[in-house]
C-alpha positions in Angstrom: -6.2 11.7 0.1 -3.1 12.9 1.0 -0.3 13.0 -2.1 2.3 10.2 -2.0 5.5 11.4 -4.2 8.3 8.6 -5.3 8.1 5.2 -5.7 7.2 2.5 -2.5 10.3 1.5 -0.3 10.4 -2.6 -0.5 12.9 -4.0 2.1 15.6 -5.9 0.2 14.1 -8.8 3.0 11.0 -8.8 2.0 9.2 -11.5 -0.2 7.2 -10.2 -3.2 5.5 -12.1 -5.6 4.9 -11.5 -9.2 1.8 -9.5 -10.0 2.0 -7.3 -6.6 0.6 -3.9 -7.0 2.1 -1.4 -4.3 0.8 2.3 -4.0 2.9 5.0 -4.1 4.8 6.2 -1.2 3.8 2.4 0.6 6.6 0.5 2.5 7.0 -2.8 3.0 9.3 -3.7 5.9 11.8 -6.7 6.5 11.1 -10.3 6.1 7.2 -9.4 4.9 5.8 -11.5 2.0 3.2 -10.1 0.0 1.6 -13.2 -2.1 0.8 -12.8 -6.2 -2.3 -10.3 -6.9 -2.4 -8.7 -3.9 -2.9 -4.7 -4.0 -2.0 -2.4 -1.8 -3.2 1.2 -2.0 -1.3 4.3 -1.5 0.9 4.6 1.6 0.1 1.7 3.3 3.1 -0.2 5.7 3.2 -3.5 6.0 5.4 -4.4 9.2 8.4 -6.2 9.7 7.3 -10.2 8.8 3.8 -9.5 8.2 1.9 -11.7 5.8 -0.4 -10.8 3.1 -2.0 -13.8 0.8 -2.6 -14.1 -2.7 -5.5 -11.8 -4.2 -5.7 -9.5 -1.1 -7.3 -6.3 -1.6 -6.0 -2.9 0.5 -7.1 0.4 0.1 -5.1 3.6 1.0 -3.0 4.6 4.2 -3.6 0.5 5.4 -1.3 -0.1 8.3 -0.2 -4.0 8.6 1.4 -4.3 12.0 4.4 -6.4 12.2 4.0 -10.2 12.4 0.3 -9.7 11.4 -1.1 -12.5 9.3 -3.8 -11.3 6.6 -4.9 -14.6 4.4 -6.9 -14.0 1.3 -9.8 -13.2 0.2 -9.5 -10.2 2.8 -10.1 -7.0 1.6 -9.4 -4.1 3.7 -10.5 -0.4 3.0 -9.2 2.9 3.1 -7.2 4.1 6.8 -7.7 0.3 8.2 -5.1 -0.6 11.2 -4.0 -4.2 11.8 -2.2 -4.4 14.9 0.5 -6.7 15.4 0.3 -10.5 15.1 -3.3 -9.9 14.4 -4.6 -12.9 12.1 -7.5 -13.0 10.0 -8.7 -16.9 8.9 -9.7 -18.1 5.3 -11.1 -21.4 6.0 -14.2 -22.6 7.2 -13.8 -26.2 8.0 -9.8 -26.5 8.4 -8.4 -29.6 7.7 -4.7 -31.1 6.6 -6.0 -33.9 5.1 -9.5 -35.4 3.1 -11.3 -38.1 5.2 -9.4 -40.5 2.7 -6.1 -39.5 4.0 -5.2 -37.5 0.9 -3.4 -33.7 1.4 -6.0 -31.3 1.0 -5.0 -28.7 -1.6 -6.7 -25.6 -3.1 -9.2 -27.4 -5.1 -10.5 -29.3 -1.7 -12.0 -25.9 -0.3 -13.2 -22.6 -0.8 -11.4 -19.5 0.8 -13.8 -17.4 2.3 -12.8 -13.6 3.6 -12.6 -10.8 6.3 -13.9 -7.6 5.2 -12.6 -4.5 7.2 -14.4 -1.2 6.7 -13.0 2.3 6.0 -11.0 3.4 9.0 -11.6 0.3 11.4 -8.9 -0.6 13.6 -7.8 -4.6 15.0 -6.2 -4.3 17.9 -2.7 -6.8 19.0 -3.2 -10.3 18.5 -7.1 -10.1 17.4 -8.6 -12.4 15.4 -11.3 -11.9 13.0 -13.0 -15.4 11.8 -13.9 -15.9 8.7 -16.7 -14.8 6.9 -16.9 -11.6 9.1 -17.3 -7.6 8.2 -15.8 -5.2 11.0 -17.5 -1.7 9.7 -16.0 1.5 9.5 -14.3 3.2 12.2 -15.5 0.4 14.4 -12.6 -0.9 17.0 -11.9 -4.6 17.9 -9.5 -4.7 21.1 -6.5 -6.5 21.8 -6.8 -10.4 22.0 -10.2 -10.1 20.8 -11.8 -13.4 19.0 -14.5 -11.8 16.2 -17.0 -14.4 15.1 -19.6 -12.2 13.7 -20.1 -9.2 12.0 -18.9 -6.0 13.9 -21.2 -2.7 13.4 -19.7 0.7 12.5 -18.4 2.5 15.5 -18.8 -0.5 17.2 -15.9 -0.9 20.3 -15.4 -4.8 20.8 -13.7 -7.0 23.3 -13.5 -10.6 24.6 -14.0 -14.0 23.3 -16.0 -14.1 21.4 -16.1 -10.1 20.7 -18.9 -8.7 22.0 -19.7 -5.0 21.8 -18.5 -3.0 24.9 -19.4 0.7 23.8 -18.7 2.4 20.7 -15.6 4.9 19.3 -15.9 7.9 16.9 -13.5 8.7 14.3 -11.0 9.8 16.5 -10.9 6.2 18.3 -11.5 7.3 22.0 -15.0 5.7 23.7 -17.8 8.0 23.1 -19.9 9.0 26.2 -23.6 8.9 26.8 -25.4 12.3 27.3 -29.0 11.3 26.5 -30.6 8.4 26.0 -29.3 6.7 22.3 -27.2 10.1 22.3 -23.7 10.2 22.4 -20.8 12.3 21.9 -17.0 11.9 21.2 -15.4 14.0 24.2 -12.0 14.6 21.7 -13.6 16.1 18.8 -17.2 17.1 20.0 -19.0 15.5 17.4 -22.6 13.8 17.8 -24.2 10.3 17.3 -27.4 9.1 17.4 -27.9 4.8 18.4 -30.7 3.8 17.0 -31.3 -0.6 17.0 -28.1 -1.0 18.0 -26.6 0.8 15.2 -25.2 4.0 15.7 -24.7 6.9 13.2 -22.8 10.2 13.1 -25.4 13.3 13.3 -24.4 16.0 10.4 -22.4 18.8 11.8 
């Protein structure tokens, strides 16, 4: 990973809790609030009013588009882009209130996560329902309702996501050149799909 010299820029507009770890070189832009325990790797930006709960794990270079709504126990790994407004949920059965009437508070229910793999990208306004893992380098489009586990590589759309093709490391749509043989027409590399998972072929 890339070296990240200085201290992390922190908008004087943005809300930080006690207990926030921030990476060097990270920014955190105006009006964001960033909730006690979170971590946040090296140079990661979290966007202008972007959200980030309590105990939220991120590793390095994690982009947090603005307005973007990330509720805990998410944990998001190295190179990982949430586009803007993107929202991940925390709740299985949501409710305001117990059958009795009573508020619900944190005792009445269990937060349960997103997990977003190394270098896996949420496109504007996605949403990823909890519990769901998007694997690595996998790609999610915009507007896009995820309500089960994506693969790695994996290009999904619609609602609910489905998979629509699948993206190398560079992010563009692979193309077919043999049967369960693919190739990324940017960088030339090779995969091999194999039971509807698909994995990179050594150089």
């Amino acid at each position: 990973m890339a070296e990240h010299p200085g201290p992390a820029f922190i908008s004087p507009s943005a809300d930080i809790d006690d207990g926030v770890e921030i990476g060097a070189g990270s920014s955190v832009w105006h009006l964001a609030q960033v909730r006690s325990g979170a971590r946040l790797g090296a140079g990661c930006i979290v966007g202008r009013g972007a959200y980030v709960g309590a105990g939220v794990v991120a590793g390095d270079h994690v982009k947090i588009q603005n307005h973007a709504l990330v509720y805990e126990p998410a944990v998001l790994g190295d190179g990982v882009f949430v586009g803007p407004a993107a929202v991940f949920t925390n709740d299985l059965h949501p409710r305001a209130v117990t059958p009795d009437g009573r508020r619900k508070s944190a005792a009445d229910w269990t937060p349960v996560g997103v997990t977003v793999e190394q270098g896996a990208s949420l496109g504007a306004r996605s949403v990823c329902v909890a519990p769901v893992t998007v694997g690595r380098w996998a790609m999610v489009a915009a507007g896009a309702v995820v309500t089960r586990d994506v693969p790695p590589y994996a290009l999904v759309a619609g609602v609910p996501a489905r998979r629509v093709g699948w993206v190398g490391e560079e992010g563009v749509p692979l193309t077919e050149v043999g049967p369960g043989l693919w190739k990324c027409p940017r960088s030339g590399a090779s995969f091999s799909e194999r039971d509807g998972e698909l994995r990179r072929d050594a150089a």
